[in-house]
C-alpha positions in Angstrom: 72.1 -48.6 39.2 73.0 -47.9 35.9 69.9 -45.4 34.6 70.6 -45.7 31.1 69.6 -49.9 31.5 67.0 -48.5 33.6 65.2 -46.6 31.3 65.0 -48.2 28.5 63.7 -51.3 29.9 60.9 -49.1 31.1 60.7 -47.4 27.8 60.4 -51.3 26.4 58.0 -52.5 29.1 55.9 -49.5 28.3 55.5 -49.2 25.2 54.8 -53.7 25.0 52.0 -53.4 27.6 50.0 -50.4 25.6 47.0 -52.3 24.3 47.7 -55.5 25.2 45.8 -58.0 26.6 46.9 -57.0 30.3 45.9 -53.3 29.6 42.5 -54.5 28.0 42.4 -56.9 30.9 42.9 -53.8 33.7 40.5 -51.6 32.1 37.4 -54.0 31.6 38.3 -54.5 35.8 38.2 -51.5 36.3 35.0 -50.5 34.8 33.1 -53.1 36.5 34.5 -51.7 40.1 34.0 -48.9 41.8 37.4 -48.9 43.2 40.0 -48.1 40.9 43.1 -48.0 43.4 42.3 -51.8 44.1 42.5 -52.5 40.5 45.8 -50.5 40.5 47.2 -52.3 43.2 46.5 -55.6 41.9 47.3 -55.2 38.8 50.4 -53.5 39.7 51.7 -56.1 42.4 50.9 -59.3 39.6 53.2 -57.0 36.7 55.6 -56.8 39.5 55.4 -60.7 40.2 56.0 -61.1 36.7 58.9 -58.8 35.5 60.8 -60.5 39.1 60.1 -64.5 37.6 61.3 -62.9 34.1 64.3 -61.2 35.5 64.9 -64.0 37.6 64.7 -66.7 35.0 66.6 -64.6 32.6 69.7 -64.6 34.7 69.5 -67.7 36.0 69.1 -69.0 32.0 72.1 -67.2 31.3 74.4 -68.7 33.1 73.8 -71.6 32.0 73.1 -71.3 28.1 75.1 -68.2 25.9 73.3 -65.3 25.5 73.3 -65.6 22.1 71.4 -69.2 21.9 68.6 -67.4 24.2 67.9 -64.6 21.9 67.9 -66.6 18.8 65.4 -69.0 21.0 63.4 -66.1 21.9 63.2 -64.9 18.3 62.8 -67.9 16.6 59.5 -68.4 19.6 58.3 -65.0 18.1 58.4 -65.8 15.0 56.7 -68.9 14.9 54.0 -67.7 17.3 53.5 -64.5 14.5 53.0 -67.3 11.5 50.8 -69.0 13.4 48.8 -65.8 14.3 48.8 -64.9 10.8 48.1 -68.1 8.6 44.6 -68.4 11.6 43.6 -65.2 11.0 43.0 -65.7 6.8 41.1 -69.0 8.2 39.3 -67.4 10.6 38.1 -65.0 7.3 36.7 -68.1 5.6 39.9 -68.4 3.6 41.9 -71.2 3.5 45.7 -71.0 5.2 48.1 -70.4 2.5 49.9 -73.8 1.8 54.1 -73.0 2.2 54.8 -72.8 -1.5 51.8 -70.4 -1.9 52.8 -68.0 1.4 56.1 -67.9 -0.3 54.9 -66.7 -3.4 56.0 -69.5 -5.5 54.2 -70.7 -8.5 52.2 -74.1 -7.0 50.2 -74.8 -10.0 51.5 -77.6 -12.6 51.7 -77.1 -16.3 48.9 -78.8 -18.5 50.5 -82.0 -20.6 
């Protein structure tokens, strides 16, 4: 097993699942129960579960389409998923969403006759 793959997908993995939702998720859990290793071991086992149906589906996926089409895929996902995020967070703080000429910094307003 090459180590060097190896660790930095755990490095990756890591350092994605610090204060996410899963974490938050584990931790609320785990303060309502008075058994932590349960937690752990549930928690644990559905991560597990996950990262195998991602590996899985990742390989499989690859064979078929070129490696190259699924990361631009992946990115473009991200990056559309981040612009939504952003443009309902200034509506959620009683602004309106930017219209596309405005979040692009162009001028939008039209000169007076």
């Amino acid at each position: 097993m090459p180590f060097a793959l190896l660790a930095s997908t755990f490095a990756t993995v890591f350092l994605a699942e610090l204060g996410d939702k899963t974490q938050l998720a584990i931790v609320s859990i785990s303060g309502t129960s008075n058994r932590p290793g349960a937690v752990f071991a549930g928690s644990a086992f559905a991560l597990v579960l996950a990262s195998l149906v991602g590996a899985a589906a990742g390989g499989s996926l690859s064979s078929v389409i070129p490696t190259d089409g699924l990361q631009l895929a992946a990115s473009a996902g991200f990056l559309i998923i981040g612009t939504r995020l952003i443009l309902r967070s200034g509506a959620e703080d009683g602004e309106a969403p930017a219209a596309p000429a405005e979040a692009l910094g162009q001028d939008t307003e039209t000169p007076a006759p």
